[in-house]
C-alpha positions as protocol buffer text, in pm:
chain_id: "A"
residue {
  index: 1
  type: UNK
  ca { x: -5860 y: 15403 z: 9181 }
}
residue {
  index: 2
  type: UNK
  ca { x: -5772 y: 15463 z: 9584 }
}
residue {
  index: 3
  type: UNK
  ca { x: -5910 y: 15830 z: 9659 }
}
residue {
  index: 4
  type: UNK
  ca { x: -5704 y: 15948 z: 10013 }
}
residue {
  index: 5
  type: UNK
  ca { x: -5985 y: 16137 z: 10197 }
}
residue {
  index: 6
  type: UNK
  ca { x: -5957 y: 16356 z: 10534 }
}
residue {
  index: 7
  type: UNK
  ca { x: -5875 y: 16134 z: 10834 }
}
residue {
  index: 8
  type: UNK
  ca { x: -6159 y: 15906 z: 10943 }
}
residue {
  index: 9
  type: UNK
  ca { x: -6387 y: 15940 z: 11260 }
}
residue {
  index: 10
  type: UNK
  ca { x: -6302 y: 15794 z: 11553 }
}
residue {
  index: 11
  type: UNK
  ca { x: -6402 y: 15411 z: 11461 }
}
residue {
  index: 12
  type: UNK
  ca { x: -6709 y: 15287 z: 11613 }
}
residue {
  index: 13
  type: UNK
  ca { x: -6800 y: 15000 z: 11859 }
}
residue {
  index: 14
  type: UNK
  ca { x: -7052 y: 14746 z: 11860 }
}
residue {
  index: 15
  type: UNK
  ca { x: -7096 y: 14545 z: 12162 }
}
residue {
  index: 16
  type: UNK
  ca { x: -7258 y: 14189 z: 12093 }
}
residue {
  index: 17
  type: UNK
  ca { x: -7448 y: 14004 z: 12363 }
}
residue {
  index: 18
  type: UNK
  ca { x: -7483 y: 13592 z: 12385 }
}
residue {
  index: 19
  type: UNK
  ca { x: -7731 y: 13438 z: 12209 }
}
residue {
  index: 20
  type: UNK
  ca { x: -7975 y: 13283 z: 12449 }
}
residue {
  index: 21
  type: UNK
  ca { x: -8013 y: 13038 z: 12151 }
}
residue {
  index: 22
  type: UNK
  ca { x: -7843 y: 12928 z: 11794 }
}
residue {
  index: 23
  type: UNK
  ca { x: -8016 y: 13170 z: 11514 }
}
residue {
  index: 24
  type: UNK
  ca { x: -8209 y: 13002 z: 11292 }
}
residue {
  index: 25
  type: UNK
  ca { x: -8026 y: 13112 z: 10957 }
}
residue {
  index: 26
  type: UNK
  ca { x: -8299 y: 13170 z: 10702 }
}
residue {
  index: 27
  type: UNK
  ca { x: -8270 y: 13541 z: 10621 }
}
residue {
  index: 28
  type: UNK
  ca { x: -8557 y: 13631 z: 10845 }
}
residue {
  index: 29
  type: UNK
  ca { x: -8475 y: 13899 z: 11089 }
}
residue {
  index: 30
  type: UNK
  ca { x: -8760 y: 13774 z: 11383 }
}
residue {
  index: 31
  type: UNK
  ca { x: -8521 y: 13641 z: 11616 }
}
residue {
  index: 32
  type: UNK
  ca { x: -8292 y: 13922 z: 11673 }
}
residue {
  index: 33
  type: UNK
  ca { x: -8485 y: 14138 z: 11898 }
}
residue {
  index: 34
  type: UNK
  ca { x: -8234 y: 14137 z: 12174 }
}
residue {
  index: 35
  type: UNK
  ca { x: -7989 y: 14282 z: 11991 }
}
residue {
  index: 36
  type: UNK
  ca { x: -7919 y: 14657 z: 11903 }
}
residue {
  index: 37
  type: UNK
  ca { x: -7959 y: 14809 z: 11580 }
}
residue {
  index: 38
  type: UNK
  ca { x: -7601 y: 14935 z: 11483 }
}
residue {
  index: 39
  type: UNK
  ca { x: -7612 y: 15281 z: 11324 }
}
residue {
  index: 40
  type: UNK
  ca { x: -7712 y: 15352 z: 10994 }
}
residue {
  index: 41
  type: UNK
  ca { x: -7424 y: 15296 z: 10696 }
}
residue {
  index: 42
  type: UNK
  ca { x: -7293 y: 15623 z: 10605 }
}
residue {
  index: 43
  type: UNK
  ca { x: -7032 y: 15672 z: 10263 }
}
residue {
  index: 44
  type: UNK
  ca { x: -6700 y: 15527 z: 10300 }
}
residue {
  index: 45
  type: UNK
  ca { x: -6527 y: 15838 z: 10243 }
}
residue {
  index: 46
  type: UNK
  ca { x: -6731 y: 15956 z: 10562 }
}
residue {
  index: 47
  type: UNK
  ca { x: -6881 y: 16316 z: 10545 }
}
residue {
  index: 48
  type: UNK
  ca { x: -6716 y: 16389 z: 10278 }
}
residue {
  index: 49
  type: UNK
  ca { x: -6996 y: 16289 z: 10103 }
}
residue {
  index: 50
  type: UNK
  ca { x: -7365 y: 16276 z: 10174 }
}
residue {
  index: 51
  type: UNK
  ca { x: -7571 y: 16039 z: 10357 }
}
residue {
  index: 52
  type: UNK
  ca { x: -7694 y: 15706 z: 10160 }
}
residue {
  index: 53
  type: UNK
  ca { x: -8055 y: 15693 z: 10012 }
}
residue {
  index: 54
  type: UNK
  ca { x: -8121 y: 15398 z: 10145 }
}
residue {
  index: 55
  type: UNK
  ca { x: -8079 y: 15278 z: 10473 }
}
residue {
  index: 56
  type: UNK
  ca { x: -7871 y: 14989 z: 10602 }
}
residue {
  index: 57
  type: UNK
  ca { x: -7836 y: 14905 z: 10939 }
}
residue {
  index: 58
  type: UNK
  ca { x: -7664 y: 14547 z: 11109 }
}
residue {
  index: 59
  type: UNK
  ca { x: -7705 y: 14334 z: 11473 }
}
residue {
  index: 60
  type: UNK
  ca { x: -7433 y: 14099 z: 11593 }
}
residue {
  index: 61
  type: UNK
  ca { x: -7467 y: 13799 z: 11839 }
}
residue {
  index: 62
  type: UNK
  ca { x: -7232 y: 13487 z: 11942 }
}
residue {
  index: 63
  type: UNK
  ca { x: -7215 y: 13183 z: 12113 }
}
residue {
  index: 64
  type: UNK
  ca { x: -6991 y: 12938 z: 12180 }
}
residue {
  index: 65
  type: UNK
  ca { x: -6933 y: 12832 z: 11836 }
}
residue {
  index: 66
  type: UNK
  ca { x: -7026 y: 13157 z: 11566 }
}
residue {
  index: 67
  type: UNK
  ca { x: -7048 y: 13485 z: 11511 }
}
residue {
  index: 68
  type: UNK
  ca { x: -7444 y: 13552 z: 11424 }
}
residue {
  index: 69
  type: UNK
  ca { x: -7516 y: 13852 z: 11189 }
}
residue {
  index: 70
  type: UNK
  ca { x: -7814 y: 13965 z: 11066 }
}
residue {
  index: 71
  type: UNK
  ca { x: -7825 y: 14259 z: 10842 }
}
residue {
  index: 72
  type: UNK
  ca { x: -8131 y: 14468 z: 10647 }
}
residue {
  index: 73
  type: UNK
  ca { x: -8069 y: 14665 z: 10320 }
}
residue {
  index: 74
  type: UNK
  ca { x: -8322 y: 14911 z: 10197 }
}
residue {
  index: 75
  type: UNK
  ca { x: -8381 y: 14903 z: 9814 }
}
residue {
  index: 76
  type: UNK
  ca { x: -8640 y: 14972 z: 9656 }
}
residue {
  index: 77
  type: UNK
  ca { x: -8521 y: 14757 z: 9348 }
}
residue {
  index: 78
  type: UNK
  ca { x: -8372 y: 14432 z: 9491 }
}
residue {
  index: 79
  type: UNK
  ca { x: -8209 y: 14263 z: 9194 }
}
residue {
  index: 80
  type: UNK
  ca { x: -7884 y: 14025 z: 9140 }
}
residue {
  index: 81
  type: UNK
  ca { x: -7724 y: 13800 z: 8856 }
}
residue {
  index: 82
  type: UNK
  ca { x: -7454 y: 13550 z: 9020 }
}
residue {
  index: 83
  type: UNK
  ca { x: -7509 y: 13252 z: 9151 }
}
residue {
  index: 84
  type: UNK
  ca { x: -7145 y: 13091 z: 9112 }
}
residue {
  index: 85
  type: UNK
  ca { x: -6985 y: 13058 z: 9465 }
}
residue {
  index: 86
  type: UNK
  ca { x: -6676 y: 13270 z: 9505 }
}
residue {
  index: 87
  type: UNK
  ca { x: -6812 y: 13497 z: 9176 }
}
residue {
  index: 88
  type: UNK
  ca { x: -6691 y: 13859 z: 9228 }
}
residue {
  index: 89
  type: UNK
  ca { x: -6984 y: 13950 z: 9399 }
}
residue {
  index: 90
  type: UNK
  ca { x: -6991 y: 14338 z: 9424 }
}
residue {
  index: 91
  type: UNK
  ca { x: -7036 y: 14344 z: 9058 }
}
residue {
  index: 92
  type: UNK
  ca { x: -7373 y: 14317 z: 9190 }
}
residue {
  index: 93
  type: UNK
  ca { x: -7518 y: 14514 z: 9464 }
}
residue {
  index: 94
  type: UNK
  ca { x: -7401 y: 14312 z: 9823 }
}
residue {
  index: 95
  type: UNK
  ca { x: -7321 y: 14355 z: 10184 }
}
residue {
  index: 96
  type: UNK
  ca { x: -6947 y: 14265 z: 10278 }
}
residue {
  index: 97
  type: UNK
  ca { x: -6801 y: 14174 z: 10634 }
}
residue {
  index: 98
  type: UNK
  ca { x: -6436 y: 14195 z: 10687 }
}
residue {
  index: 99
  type: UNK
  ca { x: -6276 y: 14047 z: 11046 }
}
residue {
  index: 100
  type: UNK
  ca { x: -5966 y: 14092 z: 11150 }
}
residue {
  index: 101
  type: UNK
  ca { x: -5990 y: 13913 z: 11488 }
}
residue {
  index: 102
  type: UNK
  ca { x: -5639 y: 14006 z: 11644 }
}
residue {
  index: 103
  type: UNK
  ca { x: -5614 y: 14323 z: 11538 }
}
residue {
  index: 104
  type: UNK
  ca { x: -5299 y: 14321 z: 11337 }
}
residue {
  index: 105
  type: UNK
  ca { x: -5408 y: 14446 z: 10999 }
}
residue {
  index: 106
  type: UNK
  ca { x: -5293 y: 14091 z: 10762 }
}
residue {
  index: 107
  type: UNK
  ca { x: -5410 y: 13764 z: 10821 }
}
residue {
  index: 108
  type: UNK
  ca { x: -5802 y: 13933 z: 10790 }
}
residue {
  index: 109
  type: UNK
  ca { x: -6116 y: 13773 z: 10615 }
}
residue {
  index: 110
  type: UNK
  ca { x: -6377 y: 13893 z: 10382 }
}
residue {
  index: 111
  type: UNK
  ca { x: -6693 y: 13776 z: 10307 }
}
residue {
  index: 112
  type: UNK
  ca { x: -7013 y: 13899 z: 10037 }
}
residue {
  index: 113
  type: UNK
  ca { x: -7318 y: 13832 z: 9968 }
}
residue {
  index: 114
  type: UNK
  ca { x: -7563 y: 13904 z: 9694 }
}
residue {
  index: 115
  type: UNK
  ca { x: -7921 y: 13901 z: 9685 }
}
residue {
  index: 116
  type: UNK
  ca { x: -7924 y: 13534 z: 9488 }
}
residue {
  index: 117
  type: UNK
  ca { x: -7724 y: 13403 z: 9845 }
}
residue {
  index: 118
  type: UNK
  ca { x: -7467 y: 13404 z: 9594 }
}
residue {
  index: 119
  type: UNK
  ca { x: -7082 y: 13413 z: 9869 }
}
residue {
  index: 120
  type: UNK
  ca { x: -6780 y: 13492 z: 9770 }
}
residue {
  index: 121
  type: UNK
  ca { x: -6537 y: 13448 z: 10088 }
}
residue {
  index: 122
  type: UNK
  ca { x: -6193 y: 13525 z: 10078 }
}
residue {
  index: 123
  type: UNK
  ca { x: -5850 y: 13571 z: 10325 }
}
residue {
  index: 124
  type: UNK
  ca { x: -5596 y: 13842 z: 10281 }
}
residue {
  index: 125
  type: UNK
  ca { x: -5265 y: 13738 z: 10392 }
}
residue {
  index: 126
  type: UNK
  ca { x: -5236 y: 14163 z: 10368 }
}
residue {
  index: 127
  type: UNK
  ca { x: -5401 y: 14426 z: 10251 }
}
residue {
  index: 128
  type: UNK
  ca { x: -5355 y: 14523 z: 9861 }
}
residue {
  index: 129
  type: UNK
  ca { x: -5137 y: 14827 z: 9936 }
}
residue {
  index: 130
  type: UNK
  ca { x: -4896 y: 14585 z: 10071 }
}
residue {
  index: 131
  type: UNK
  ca { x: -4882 y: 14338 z: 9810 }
}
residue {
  index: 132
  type: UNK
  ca { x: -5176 y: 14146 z: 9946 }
}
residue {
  index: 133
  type: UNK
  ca { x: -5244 y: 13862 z: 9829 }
}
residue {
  index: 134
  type: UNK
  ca { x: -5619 y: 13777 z: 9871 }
}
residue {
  index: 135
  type: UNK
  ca { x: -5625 y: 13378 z: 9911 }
}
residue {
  index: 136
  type: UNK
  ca { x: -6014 y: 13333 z: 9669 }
}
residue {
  index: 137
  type: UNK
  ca { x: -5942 y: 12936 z: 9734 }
}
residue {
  index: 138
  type: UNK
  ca { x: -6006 y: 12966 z: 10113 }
}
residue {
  index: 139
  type: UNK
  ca { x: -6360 y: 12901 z: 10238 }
}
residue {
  index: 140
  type: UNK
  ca { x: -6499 y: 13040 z: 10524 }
}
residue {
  index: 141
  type: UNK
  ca { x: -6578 y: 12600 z: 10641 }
}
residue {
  index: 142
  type: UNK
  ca { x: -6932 y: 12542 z: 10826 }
}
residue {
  index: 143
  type: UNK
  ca { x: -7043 y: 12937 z: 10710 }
}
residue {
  index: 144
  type: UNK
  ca { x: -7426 y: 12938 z: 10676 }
}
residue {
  index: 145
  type: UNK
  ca { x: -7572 y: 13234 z: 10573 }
}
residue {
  index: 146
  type: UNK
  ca { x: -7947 y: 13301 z: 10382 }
}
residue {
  index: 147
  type: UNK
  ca { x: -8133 y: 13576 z: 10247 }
}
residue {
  index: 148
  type: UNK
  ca { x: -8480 y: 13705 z: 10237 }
}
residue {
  index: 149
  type: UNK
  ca { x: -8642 y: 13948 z: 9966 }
}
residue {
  index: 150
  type: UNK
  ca { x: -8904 y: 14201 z: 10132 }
}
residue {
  index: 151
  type: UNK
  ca { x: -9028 y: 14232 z: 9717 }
}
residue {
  index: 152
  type: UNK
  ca { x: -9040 y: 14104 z: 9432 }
}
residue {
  index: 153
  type: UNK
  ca { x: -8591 y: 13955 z: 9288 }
}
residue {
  index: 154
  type: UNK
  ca { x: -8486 y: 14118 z: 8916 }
}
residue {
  index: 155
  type: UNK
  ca { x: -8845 y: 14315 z: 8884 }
}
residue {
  index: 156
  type: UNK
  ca { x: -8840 y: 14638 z: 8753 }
}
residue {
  index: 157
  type: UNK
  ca { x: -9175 y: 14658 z: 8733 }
}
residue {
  index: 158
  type: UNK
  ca { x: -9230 y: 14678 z: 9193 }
}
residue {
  index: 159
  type: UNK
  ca { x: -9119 y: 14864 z: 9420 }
}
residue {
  index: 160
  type: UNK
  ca { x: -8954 y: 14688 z: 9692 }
}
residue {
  index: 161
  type: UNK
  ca { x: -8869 y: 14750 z: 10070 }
}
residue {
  index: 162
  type: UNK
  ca { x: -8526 y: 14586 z: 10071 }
}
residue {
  index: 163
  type: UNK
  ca { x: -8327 y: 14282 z: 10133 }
}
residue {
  index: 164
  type: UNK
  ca { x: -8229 y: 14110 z: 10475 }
}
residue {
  index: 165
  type: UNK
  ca { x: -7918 y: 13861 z: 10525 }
}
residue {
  index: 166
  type: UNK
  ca { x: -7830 y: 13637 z: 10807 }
}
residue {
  index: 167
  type: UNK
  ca { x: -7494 y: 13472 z: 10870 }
}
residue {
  index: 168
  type: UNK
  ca { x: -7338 y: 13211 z: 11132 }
}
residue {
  index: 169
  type: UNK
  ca { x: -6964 y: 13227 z: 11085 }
}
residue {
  index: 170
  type: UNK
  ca { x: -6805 y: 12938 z: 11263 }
}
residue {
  index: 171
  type: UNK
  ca { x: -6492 y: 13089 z: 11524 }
}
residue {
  index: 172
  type: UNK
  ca { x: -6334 y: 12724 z: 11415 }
}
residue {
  index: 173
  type: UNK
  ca { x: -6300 y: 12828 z: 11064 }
}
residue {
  index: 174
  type: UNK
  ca { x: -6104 y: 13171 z: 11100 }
}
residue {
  index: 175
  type: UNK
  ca { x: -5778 y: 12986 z: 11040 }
}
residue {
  index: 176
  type: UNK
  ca { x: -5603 y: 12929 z: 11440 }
}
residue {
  index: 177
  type: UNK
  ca { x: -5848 y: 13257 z: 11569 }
}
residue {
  index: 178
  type: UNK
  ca { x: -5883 y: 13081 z: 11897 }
}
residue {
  index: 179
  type: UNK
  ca { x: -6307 y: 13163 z: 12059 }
}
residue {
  index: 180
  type: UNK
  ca { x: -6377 y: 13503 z: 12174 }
}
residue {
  index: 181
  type: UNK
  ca { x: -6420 y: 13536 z: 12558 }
}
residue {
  index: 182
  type: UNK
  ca { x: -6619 y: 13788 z: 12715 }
}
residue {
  index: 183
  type: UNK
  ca { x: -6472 y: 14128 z: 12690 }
}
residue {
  index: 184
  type: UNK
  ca { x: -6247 y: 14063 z: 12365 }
}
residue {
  index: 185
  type: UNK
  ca { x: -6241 y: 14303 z: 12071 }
}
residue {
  index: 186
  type: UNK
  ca { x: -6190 y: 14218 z: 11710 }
}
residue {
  index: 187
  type: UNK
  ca { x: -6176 y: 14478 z: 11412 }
}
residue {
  index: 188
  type: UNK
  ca { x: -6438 y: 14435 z: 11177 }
}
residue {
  index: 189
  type: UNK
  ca { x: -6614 y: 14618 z: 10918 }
}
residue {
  index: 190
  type: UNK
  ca { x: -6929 y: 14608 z: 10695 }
}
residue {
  index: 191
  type: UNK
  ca { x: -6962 y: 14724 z: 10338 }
}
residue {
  index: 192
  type: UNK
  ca { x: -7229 y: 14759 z: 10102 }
}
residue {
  index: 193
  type: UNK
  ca { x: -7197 y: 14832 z: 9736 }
}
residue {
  index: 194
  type: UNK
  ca { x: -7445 y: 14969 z: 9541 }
}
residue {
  index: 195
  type: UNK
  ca { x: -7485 y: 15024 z: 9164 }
}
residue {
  index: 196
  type: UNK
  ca { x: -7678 y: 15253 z: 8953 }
}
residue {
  index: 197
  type: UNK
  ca { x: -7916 y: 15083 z: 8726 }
}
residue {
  index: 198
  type: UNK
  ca { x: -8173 y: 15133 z: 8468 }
}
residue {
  index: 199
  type: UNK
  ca { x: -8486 y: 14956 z: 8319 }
}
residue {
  index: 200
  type: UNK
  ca { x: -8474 y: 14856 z: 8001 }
}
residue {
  index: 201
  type: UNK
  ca { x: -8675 y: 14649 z: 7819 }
}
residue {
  index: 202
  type: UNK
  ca { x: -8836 y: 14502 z: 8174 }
}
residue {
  index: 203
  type: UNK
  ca { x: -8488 y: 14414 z: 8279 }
}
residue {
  index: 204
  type: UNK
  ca { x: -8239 y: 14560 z: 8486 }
}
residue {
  index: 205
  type: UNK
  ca { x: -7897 y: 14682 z: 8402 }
}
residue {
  index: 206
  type: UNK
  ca { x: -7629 y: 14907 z: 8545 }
}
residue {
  index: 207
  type: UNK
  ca { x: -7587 y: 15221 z: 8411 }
}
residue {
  index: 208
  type: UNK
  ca { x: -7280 y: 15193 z: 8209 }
}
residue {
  index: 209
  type: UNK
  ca { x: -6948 y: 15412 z: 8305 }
}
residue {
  index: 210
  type: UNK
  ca { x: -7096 y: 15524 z: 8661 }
}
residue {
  index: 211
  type: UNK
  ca { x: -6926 y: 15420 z: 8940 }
}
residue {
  index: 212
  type: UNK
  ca { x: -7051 y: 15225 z: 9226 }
}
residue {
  index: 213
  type: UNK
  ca { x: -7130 y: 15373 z: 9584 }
}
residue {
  index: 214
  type: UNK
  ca { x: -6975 y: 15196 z: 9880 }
}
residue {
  index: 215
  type: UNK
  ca { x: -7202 y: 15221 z: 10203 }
}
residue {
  index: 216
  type: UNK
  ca { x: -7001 y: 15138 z: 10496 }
}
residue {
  index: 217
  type: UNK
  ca { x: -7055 y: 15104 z: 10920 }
}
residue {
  index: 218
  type: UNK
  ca { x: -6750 y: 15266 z: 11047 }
}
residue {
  index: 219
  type: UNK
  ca { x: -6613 y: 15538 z: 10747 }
}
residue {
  index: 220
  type: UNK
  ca { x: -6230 y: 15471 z: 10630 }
}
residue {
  index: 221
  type: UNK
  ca { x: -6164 y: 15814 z: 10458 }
}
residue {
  index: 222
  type: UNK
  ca { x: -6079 y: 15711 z: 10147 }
}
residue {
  index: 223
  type: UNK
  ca { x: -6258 y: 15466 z: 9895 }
}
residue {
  index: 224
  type: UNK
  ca { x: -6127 y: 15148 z: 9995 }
}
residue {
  index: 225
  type: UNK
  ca { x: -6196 y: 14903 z: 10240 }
}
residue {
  index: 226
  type: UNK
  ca { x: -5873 y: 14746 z: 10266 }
}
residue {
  index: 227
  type: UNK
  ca { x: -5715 y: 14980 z: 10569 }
}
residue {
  index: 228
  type: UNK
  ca { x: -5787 y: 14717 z: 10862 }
}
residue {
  index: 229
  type: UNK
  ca { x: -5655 y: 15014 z: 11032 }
}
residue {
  index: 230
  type: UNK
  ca { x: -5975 y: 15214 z: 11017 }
}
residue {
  index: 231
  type: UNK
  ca { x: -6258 y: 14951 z: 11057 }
}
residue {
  index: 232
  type: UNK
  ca { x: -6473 y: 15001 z: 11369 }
}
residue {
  index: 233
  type: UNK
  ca { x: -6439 y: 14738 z: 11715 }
}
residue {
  index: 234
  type: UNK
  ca { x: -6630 y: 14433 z: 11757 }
}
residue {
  index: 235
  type: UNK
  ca { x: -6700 y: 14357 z: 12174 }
}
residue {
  index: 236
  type: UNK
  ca { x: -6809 y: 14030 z: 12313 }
}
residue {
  index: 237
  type: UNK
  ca { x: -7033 y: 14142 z: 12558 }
}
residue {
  index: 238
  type: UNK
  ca { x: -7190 y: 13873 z: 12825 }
}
């Protein structure tokens, strides 16, 4: 169900510098110093509700070729079950980007993430309170993205510090987006779902009938992240 909060915040901006160098994509944040933490994830519906537990924060950088993100979840129980590509990730905990690179609101892209690496990456012609549809057949082509576990994957039994993912989205496979030049903005967004689990038996399962919470960069006033609308302002900085 689509919950219509109070009008959102003014969106945010992110301004992402060159890469002196192509990221190495292996989930390891140790290249990235560089670049500026964005600010922490707040609740979609903005302050509406409170603050997240757990801390997420993301850093952007691009080259010729891709769009570099790197991205680090606190959670304190890092655990995931999908590993089929194109699965409907956030029925596990994951972190979501959505682009829309010329601002227009359709023709916008979506990818997730799970803990496993699992991606499921998706276009929407529109968004869903338009008639959508969302295109699951298209593939983000050349994407590399990895994840690395600061813990112990699917163990109730630690406590862990969280979960870090790094992406390299190719600009040549956002469908015609021609390559940013310095000083271009795109809309973009970041999303991270989060479910309420238990222990049972030494394994982990979601609490049944309890919602999810949806942890999100720039806050869209309601509970859905398909208002392209509201998302926050990527800039190519030099």
């Amino acid at each position: 169900m689509e919950h219509v909060g109070r009008s959102p915040v003014q969106p945010k901006v992110y301004v992402a510098g060159r890469a002196a160098k192509p990221i190495v994509i292996d989930g390891k944040l140790d290249e990235w110093d560089g670049a500026p933490w964005s600010d922490p994830f707040v609740d979609i519906e903005g302050d509406l509700k409170p603050n997240p537990p757990y801390e997420t924060r993301f850093k952007m950088l691009w080259d010729d070729e891709h769009l570099y993100i790197g991205a680090w979840l606190e959670e304190p129980c890092v655990w995931a079950t999908l590993t089929e590509h194109d699965s409907i990730v956030f029925h596990d905990n994951d972190f979501e980007v959505f682009i829309d690179p010329d601002g227009d609101t359709c023709n916008y892209f979506e990818i997730e993430i799970n803990a496993l690496g699992t991606v499921f990456d998706l276009f929407l012609v529109k968004p869903y309170r338009e008639g959508g549809p969302a295109l699951h057949g298209w593939d983000c082509k050349g994407l590399r993205t990895a994840v690395w576990v600061d813990g112990r994957l699917n163990d109730p039994t630690t406590i862990d510090r969280g979960w870090s993912v790094e992406m390299a989205i190719p600009f040549a496979s956002l469908d015609g987006t021609p390559p940013p030049r310095i000083g271009d903005q795109w809309r973009i967004n970041f999303s991270r779902v989060e479910w309420h689990i238990d222990a049972i038996d030494g394994k982990i399962v979601k609490k049944p009938n309890v919602p999810e919470e949806n942890w999100v960069w720039t806050p869209q006033g309601a509970i859905d992240m398909h208002m392209p609308e509201r998302w926050g302002f990527l800039q190519f900085g030099p």
